[in-house]
Wavefront OBJ file of the C-alpha trace (Angstrom):
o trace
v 4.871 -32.425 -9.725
v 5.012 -31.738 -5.902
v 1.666 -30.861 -6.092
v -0.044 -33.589 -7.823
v 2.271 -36.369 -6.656
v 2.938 -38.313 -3.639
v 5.766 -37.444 -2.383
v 7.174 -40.889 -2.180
v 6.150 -41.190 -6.214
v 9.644 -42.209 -7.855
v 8.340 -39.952 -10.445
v 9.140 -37.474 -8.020
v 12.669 -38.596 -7.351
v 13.038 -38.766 -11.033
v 12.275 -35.349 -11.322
v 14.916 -34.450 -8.534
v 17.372 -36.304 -9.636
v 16.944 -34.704 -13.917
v 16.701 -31.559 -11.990
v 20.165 -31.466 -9.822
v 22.056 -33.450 -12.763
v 20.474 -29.827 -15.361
v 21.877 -27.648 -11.947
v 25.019 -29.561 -11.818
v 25.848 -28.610 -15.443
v 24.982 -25.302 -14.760
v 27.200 -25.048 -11.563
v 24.915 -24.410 -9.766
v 26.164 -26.687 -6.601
v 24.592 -25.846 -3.848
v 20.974 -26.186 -4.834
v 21.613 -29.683 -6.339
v 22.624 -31.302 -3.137
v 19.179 -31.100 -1.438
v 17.680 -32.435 -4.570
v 19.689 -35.537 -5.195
v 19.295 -36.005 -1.179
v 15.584 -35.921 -1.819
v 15.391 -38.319 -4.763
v 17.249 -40.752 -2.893
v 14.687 -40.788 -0.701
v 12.101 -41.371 -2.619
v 13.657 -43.743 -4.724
v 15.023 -46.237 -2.001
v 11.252 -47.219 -1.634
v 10.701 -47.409 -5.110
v 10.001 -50.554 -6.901
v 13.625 -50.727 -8.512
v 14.570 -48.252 -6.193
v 17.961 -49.649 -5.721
v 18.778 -49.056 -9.640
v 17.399 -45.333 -9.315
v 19.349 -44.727 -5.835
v 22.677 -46.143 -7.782
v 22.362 -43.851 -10.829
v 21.868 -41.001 -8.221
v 24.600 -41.787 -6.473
v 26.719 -41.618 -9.621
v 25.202 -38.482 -10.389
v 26.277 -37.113 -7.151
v 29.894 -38.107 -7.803
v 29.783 -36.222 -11.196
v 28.679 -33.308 -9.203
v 31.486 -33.662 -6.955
v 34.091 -33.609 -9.569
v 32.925 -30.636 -10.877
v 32.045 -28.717 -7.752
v 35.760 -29.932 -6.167
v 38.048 -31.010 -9.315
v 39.147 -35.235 -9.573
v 41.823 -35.107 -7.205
v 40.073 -33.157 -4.017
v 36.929 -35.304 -4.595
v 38.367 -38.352 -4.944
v 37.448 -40.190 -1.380
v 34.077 -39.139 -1.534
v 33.590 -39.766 -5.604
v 34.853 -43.936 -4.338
v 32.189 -43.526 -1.559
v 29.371 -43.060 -3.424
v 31.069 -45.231 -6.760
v 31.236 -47.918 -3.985
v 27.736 -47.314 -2.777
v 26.440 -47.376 -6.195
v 28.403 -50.671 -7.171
v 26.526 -52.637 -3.899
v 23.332 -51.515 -4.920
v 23.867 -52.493 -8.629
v 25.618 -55.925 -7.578
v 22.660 -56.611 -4.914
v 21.396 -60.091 -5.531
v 18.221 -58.994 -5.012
v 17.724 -57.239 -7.765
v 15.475 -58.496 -10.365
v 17.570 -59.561 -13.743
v 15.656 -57.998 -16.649
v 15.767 -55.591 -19.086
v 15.602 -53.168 -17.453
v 18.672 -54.134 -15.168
v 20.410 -54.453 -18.190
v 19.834 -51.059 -19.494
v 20.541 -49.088 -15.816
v 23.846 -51.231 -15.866
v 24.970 -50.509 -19.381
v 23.781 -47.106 -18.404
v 26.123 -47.228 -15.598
v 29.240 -48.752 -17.093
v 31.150 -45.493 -18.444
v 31.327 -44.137 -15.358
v 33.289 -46.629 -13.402
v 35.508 -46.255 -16.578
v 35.674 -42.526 -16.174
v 36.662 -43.001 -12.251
v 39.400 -45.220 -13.917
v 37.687 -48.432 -12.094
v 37.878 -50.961 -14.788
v 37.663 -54.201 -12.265
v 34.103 -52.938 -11.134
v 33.200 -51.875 -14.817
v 34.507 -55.245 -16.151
v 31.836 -56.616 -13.546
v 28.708 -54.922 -14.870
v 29.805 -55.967 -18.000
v 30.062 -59.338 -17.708
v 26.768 -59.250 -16.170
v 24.920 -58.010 -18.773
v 26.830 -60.644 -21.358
v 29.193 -57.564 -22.556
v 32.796 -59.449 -21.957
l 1 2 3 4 5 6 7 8 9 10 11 12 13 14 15 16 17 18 19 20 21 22 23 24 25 26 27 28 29 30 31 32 33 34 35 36 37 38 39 40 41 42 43 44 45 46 47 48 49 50 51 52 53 54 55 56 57 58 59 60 61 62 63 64 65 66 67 68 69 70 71 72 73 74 75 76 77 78 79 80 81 82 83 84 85 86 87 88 89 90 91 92 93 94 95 96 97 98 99 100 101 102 103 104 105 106 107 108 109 110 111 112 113 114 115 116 117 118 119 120 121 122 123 124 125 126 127 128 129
């Protein structure tokens, strides 16, 4: 892929961001890092780029659960929860399908990080309250 793609392709950062979430389930958490830094790069100047950067974000925090355990990652898992929830919420964001699906997508994690208000949110945006 790095050789026959741009390097701002979001293909790219899709790849990166697949690849760290397969290395975060391996534990393998230092290599991932880089990688999810690089596909949110790429993707916030992707068409959509916003959605990808959220789901990476959320990614990351799943990471840092695992790497650190819930309770030592907590303020930086509601850093990048809180990141991801202003990109997802960003009125500038174009309501379609596929906004739907990234949200519903989305949704289990804020209820895994036991924030129901923000869940409850994406929810109602996407008609599921």
């Amino acid at each position: 892929y790095e050789k026959e793609l741009a390097s701002e392709d979001d293909r790219l950062g899709g790849l990166y961001n697949n690849y760290a979430s397969t290395l975060t389930e391996l534990g393998e958490f230092d290599k991932k890092k880089k990688k999810y830094n690089k596909a949110l790069k790429i993707m916030s100047a992707a068409p959509n780029g916003k959605l990808e950067a959220a789901i990476t974000y959320l990614n990351m925090a799943d990471l840092y659960v695992k790497k650190l355990g819930v309770i030592e990652s907590e303020t930086i898992t509601d850093e990048l929860l809180e990141k991801a929830y202003t990109l997802l919420t960003d009125d500038s964001i174009e309501k379609n399908a596929y906004y739907e699906f990234v949200l519903d997508k989305c949704i289990p994690a804020y209820d895994q990080f036991g924030q129901f208000l923000r869940s409850n949110e994406l929810k109602r945006r996407i008609n599921r309250l």
